[in-house]
KOLSE-506706 format. One record per atom (N, C-alpha, C): z, y, x. Coordinates in steps of 0.2 Angstrom, whole numbers, plus 5000, padded with zeros to 4 digits. Each point is the difference from the previous one (the first is absolute). Layout:
% residues N
ZYX ...
//
This chain:
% residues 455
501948524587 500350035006 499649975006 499750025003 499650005008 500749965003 499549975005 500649955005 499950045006 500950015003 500350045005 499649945006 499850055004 499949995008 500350065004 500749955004 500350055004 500149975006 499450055003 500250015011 500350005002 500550005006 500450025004 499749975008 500450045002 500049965009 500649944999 500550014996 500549935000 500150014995 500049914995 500049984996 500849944997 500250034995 500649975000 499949944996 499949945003 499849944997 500749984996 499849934996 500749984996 500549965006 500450015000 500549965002 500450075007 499750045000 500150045006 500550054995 500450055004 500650034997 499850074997 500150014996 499650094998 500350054997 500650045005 500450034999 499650065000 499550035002 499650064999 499750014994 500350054997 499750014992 499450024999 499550005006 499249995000 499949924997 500249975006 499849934996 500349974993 500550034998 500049954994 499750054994 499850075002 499550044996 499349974998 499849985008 499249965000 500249914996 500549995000 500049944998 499949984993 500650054996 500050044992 499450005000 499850055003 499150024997 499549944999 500149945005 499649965000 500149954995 500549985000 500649964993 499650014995 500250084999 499550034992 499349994999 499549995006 499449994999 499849965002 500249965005 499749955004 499550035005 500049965006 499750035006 499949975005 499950055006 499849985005 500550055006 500349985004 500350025006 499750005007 499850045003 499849955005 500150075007 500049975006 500450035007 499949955004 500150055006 500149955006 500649964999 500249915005 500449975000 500650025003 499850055003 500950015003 499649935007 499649985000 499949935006 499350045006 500449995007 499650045004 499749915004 499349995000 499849945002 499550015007 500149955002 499649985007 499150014997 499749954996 499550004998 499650094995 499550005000 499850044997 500250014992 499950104997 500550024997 499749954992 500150014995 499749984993 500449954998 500149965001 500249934996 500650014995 499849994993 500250014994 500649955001 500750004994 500449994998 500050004992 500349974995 500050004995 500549964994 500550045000 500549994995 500050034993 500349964994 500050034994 500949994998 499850054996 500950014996 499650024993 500049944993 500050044994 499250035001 499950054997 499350025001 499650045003 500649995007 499850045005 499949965007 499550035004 499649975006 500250055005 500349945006 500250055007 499649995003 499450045004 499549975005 500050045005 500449975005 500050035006 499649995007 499950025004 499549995005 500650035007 499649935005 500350015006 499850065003 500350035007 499650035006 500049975006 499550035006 499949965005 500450065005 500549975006 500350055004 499450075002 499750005000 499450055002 499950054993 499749974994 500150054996 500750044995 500749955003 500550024997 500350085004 499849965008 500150065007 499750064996 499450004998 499650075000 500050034993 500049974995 500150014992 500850015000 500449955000 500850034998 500450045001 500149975009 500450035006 499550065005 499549985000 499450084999 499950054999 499650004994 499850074997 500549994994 500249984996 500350004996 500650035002 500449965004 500750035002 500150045005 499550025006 499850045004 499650064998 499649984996 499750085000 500050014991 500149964996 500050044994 500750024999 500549955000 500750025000 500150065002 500050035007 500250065005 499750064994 499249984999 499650064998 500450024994 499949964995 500450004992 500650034999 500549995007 500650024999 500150075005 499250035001 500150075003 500249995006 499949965006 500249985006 499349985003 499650075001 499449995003 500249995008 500450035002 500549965006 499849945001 500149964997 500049945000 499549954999 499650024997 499449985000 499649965004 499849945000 499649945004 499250024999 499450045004 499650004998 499349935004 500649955001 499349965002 499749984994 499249985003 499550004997 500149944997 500149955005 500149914998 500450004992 500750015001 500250004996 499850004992 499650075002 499750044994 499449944995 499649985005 499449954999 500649944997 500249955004 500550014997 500449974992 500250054999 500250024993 499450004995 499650015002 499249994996 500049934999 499849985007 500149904999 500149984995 500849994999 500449984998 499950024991 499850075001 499950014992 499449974998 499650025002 499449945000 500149934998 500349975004 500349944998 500549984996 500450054996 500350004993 499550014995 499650055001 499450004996 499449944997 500049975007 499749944999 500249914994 500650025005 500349934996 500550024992 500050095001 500350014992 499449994994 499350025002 499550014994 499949954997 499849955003 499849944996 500649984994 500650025003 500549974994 500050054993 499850075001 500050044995 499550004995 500250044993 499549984996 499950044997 499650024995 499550075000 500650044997 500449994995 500450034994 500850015004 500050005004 500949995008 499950084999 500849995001 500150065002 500649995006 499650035005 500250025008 500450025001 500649985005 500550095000 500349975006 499850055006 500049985007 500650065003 500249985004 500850025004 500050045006 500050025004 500150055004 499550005005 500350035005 499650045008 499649955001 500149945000 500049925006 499350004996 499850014993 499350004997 499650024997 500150085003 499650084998 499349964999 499649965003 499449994997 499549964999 500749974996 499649924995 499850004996 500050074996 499650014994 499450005001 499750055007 499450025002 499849934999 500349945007 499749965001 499749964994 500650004996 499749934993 499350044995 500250075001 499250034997 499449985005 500049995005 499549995004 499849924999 500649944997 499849954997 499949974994 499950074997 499650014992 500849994996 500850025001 500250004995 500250064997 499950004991 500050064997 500650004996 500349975001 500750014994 500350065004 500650014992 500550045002 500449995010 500150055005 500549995003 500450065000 500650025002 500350025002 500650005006 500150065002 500449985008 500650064998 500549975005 500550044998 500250005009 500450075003 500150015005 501050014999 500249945005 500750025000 500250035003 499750035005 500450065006 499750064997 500250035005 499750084999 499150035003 499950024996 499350045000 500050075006 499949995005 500150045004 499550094999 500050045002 499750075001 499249995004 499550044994 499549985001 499649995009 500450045004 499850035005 500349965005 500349954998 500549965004 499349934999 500050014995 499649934999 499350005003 499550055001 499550015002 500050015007 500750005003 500249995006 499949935004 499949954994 499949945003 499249985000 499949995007 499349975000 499649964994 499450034997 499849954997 500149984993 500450064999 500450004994 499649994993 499550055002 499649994991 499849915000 500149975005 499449954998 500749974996 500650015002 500749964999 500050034992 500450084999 500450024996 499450004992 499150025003 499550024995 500249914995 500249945002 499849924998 500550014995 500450054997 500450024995 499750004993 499250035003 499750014994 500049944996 499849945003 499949974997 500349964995 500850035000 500549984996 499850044992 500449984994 500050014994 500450054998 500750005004 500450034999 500550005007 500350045003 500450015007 500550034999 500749964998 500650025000 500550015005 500350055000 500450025006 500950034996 500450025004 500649985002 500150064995 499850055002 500050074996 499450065000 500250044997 499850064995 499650025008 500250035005 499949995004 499650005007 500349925001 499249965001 499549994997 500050014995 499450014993 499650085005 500350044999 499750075003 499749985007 500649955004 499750005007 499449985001 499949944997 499149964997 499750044997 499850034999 499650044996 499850085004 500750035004 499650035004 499549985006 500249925001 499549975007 499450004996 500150014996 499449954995 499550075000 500250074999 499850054997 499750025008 500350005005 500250035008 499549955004 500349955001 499449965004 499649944998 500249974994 499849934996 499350004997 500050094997 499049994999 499950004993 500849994996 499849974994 500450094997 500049984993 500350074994 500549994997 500550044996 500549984997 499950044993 499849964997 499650014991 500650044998 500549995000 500650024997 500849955003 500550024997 500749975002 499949934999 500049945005 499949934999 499249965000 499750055002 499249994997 499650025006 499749965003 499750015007 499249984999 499750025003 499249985001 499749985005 499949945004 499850005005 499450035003 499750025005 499549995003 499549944997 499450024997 499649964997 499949984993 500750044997 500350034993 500349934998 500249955001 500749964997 500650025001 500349974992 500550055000 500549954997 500750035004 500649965001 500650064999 500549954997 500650044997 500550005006 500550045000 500750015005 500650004997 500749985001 500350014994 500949995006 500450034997 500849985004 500249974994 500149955004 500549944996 500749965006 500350065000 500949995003 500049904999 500149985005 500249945001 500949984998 500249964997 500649984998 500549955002 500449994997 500649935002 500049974994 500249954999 500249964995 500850034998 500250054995 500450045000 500649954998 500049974995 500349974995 500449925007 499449975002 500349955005 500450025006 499950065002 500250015005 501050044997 500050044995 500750004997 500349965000 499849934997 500249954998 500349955008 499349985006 500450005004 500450015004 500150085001 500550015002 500650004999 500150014994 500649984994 500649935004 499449964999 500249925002 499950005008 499950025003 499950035007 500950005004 500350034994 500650045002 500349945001 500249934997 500449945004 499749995006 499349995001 499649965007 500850005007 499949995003 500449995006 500050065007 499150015000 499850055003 500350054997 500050034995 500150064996 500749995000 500649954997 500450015002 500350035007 499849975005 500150015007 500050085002 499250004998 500050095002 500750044997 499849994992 500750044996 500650005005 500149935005 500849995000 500150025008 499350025004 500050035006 500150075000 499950014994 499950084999 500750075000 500649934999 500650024999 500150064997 499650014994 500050064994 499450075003 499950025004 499550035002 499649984995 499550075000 499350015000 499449985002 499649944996 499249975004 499550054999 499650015003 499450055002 499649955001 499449974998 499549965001 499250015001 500049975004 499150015001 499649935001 499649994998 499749925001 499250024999 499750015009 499249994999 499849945006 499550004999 499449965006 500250035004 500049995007 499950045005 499550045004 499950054997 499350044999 500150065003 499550035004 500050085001 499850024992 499749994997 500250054995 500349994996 500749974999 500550004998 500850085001 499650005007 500350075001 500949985003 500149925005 500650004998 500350045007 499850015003 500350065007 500250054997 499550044998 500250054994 500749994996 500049954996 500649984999 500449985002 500249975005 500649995003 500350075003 499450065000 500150045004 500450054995 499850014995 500150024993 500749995000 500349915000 500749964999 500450045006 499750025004 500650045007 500050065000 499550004996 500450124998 500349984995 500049954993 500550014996 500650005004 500149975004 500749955002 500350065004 499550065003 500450085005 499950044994 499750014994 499850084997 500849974995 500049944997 500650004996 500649965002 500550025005 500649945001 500449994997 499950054992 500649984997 499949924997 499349965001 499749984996 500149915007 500050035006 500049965002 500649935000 499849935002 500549954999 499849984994 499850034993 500049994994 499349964997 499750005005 499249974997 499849965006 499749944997 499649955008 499149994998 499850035003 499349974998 499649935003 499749964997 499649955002 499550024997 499449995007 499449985002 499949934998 499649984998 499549954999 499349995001 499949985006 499150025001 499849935004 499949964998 499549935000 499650025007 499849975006 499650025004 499349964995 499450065001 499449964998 499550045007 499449945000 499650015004 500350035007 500649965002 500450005006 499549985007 499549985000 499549995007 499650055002 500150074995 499550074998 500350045006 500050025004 500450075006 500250054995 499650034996 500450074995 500749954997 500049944999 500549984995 500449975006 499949995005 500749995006 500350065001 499750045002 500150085003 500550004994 499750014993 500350024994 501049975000 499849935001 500749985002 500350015003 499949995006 500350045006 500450074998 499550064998 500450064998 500549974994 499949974996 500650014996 500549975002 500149955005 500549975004 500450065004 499750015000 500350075008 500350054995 499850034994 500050054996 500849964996 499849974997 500649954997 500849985005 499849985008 500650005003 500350055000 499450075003 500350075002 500550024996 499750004990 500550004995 500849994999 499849915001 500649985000 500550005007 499850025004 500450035007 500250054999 499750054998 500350064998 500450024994 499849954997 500550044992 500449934997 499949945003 500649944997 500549995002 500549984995 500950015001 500149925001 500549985003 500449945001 499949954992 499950024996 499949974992 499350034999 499550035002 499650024995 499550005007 499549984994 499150015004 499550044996 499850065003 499750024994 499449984996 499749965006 499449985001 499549935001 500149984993 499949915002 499449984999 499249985006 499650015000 499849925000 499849974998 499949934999 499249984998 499649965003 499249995002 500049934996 500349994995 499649944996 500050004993 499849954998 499749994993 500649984996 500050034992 500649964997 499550004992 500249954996 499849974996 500150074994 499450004997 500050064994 500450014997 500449924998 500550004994 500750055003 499949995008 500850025002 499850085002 499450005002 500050105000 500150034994 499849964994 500050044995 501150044999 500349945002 500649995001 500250075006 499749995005 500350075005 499750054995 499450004997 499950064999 500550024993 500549984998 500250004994 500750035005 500249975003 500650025004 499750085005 499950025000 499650075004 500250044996 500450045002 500050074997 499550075001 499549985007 499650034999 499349965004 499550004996 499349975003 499750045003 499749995007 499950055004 498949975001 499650034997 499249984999 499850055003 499950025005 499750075006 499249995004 499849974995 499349965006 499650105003 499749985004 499650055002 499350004995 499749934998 499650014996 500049954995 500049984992 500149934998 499550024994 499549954998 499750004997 500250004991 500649955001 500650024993 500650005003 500349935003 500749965002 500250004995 500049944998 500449964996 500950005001 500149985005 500850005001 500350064999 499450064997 500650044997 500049994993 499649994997 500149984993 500549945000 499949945005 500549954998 500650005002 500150065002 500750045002 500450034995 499750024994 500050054996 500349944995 499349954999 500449954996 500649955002 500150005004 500449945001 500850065000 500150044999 500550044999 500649964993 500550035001 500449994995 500050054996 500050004994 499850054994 500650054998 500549985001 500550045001 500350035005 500049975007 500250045007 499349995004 499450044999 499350005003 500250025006 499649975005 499750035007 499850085000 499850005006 499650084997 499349985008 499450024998 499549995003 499850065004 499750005006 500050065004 499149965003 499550064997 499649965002 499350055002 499449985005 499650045002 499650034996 499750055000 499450044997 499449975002 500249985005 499149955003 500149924996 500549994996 499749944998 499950024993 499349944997 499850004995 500650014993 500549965001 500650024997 500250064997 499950075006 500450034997 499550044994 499449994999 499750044996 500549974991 500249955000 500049954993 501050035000 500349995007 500950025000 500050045001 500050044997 500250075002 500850015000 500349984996 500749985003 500350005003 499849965003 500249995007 500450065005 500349985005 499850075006 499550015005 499650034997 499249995006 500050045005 499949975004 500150035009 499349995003 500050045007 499349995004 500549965004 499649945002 500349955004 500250045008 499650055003 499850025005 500650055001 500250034995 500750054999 500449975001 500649995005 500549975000 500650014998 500050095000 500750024997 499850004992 499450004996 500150004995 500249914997 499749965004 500149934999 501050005003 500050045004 500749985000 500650034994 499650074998 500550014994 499949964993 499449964998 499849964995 500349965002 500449955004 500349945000 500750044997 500250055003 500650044998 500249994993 499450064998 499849994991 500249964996 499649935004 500249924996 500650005000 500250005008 500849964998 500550024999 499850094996 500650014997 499850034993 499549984997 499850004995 500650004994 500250024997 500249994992 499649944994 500749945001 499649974995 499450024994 500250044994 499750034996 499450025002 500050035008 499250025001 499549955003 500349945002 499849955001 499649944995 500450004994 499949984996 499550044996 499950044998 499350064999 499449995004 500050015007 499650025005 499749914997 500349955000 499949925001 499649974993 500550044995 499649984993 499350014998 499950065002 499350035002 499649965003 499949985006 499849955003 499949954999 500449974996 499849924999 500049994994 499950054994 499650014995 499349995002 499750065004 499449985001 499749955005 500549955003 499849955002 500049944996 500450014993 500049944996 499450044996 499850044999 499350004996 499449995003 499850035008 499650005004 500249915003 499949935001 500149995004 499549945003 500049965004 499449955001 499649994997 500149974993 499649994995 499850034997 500050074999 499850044995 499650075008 500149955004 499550025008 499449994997 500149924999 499449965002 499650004993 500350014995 499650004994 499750064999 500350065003 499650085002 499549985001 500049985006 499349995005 499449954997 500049944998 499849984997 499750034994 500350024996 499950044994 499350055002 500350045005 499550055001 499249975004 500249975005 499449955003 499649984995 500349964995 499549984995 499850024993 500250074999 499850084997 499349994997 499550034997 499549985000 500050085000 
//
C-alpha cells in the first residue's frame, strides 16, 4: 500500500481537538498507511512565508509551514475568500477581481509546492483538499513530481458561464488537469466541470468521468458525497442529553417545540431567507403559534469582511423586528445567538429539535444536516426541512426540501415538521440514517482513495 500524502490549507496536528469528521477521516487514512500531512500553521508571522514545522504521531508526519502577513492577506483572506468563495457559491456579485490578490494565490501555491516536493517520493500517493489549492498539482508536475495525486473540491462547482466570468480563468480552473482524479460533492458538479471543460477549458469529455485535456492527458472526474462520522455522532448525542447546556435549553423550553439551525455566519447560508421563512410560518399558521421556539446558532466568522458586518447587522434588525412582533410575555420565538458551542453539546440540541432547519442558498454538502439526522432519537425523530441547493439534498430525499428563496413554502415545511405524525417520522428518519450508516466518513475516504488509485 502506497503512503498517503494529504494537503490542506489547515492541518490538524496531534494534540489539537478534531470534532470535524474530515479530520479524523484523514487521520484513520493515515493510521492505516502511514504518512504525510502537511498545511499551513494556522501561524501568520512578521518574517518571510516558508519556514517548516514538524511533528509526528505513530507513523505519521505533520509538516506545516508558516505565512508572512503579506502573503496570508492576498492567498487566504484574498482571492481565496474574496474571489474564489463568492464565485463557487454562484455570487458573482460579490466577486474581488483584484489582480494582487490573484498573483498572490499563485505565490503561495508555489511555495507549498516548493517546500512539499522534496519530502515526497516516487510511489505517494497525493490527495489535495479544496479551492485554497486549485493548482498544486500543476505546480509539483512543473517540479518533476509524477506520482498519483488527486484533489477533492468541498464546496460547490459552480456553472460553466459563471466561472469563465472570472478573469484569467483558464490559466486557474485548466491547472485541474493536472490532477489524476477530481472529486466533487455531486453527480452534478461533476456535469458542471465538464461542461467548462467542454465550453471554454479546450479540453474533451471521452465519456461519463473521463476528460482529456488539451495536449491529450487524461484525467478521471467522479461525485463522491462527503460524510459524517455516523455511528460517533449518534452515540454523542445520546450522552449529550445529561450535559448541563442541554439540560438548560430542555428546561427553558418549558414543553414547546425547538426548531434549530446551527451555520457559520455566511451569505451563503441563506439565513435572512430564513428568518424570513420563520415569520410567514409564525402569520400563514397561528394555530401553531406559542408552540415551537426556534434557535439560530451562527458563530460570527471572518467578522472584519463588510459583506459579513452588513450580513449581521440584517439579522439583528430581522431577528428583533420578529420577536417585537410576534413574542408573548413567556415566549420568544426567536433566539438568535453568535457563538461557538462545543460539538459534543450541539450534537445534544440537535437531538432535542423537533425540527432541523438546513436552508443555505448554496452548500456544497452541509454536514449539519446529516449530523442532524443522526444525532436524533430513533424512536421520537426530529424531522429535517432542508434546501435543494445544498449538496445534501440529492443523497435525503426524505427530508422536506424547499427552495430556500420561497418563503411560504419554507413556512409550510416547518408546519409539516411540527406536526408531523410520529410513524411518519420515524419512516421518513429510518430511511436516512440507514443510508448514512452505510455511506459515511470512512467508506468517503476509502471511495476516493479506492478510485484515485484504480489502475
Amino acid at each position: 500500500m502506497n503512503r498517503l500524502v494529504v494537503v490542506s490549507n489547515r492541518v490538524a496536528t496531534p494534540g489539537e481537538s478534531r470534532a470535524g469528521g474530515l479530520a479524523v477521516a484523514l487521520q484513520a487514512a493515515l493510521q492505516e498507511r502511514g504518512g504525510l500531512w502537511f498545511g499551513w500553521s494556522g501561524k501568520v508571522v512578521r518574517e518571510d512565508s516558508g519556514r517548516l514545522h514538524e511533528q509526528s504521531d505513530g507513523d505519521i508526519r505533520f509538516v506545516t509551514m508558516d505565512l508572512s502577513r503579506h502573503d496570508h492577506d492576498a492567498y487566504y483572506n484574498g482571492f481565496a475568500n474574496r474571489t474564489l468563495w463568492p464565485l463557487l457559491h454562484f455570487r458573482l456579485d460579490l466577486v474581488d477581481y483584484t489582480r494582487e490578490t490573484r498573483e498572490g494565490y499563485r505565490r503561495v501555491n508555489a511555495l507549498f509546492a516548493d517546500r512539499l516536493a522534496p519530502l515526497l517520493r516516487e510511489g505517494d500517493t497525493v490527495w489535495i483538499h479544496d479551492y485554497h489549492l486549485i493548482p498544486l498539482a500543476a505546480l509539483l508536475r512543473e517540479r518533476g513530481i509524477g506520482c498519483r495525486i488527486g484533489f477533492f473540491l468541498h464546496v460547490p462547482m459552480p456553472s460553466s458561464d459563471l466561472m469563465a466570468a472570472m478573469p484569467d480563468h483558464a490559466r486557474l480552473f485548466s491547472s485541474l488537469y493536472a490532477y489524476d482524479l477530481v472529486g466533487f460533492q455531486t453527480q452534478r458538479d461533476v456535469e458542471r466541470f465538464q461542461d467548462y471543460v467542454r465550453l471554454f477549458g479546450g479540453g474533451k469529455v471521452r465519456r461519463a468521468g473521463s476528460i482529456e485535456a488539451p495536449g491529450g492527458r487524461r484525467l478521471r472526474v467522479g461525485a463522491f458525497p462527503i460524510s459524517i462520522d455516523t455511528r460517533h455522532v449518534a452515540q454523542q448525542a445520546q450522552s449529550a442529553m445529561s450535559k448541563p447546556a442541554v439540560r438548560d435549553l430542555r428546561t427553558s423550553l418549558e414543553h414547546r417545540m425547538l426548531a434549530i439551525g446551527v451555520d457559520r455566519l455566511d451569505y451563503s447560508k441563506g439565513l435572512p431567507e430564513r428568518f424570513r421563512g420563520f415569520e410567514r410560518y409564525l402569520q400563514r399558521h397561528p394555530d401553531q403559534k406559542g408552540g415551537l421556539t426556534y434557535l439560530q446558532i451562527a458563530p460570527v466568522s471572518r467578522g472584519d469582511v463588510t459583506e459579513y458586518q452588513l450580513l449581521r447587522n440584517e439579522l439583528e434588525q430581522i431577528a428583533g423586528h420578529i420577536n417585537g412582533s410576534h413574542a408573548a410575555p413567556d415566549w420568544t420565538p426567536l433566539r438568535y445567538v453568535n457563538r461557538n458551542f462545543a460539538h459534543a453539546t450541539l450534537t445534544g440540541f440537535y437531538r432535542l429539535a423537533k425540527v432541523g432547519l438546513v436552508t443555505p442558498l448554496r452548500d456544497g454538502m452541509n454536514l449539519v444536516a446529516k449530523e442532524y439526522v443522526a444525532a436524533q432519537d430513533p424512536e421520537n425523530p426530529g424531522m429535517l426541512v432542508l434546501s435543494v441547493l445544498a449538496g445534501a439534498a440529492y443523497e435525503m430525499k426524505e427530508a422536506l426540501i424547499v427552495t430556500p428563496h420561497d418563503l411560504d413554502g419554507v413556512a409550510d415545511a416547518i408546519a409539516t415538521a411540527a406536526a408531523m405524525p410520529q410513524p411518519k417520522r420515524v419512516e421518513r428518519w429510518r430511511a436516512m440514517m440507514d443510508h448514512l450508516l452505510r455511506y459515511d466518513i470512512h467508506a468517503w475516504r476509502q471511495r476516493y482513495l479506492e478510485a484515485l488509485e484504480a489502475r
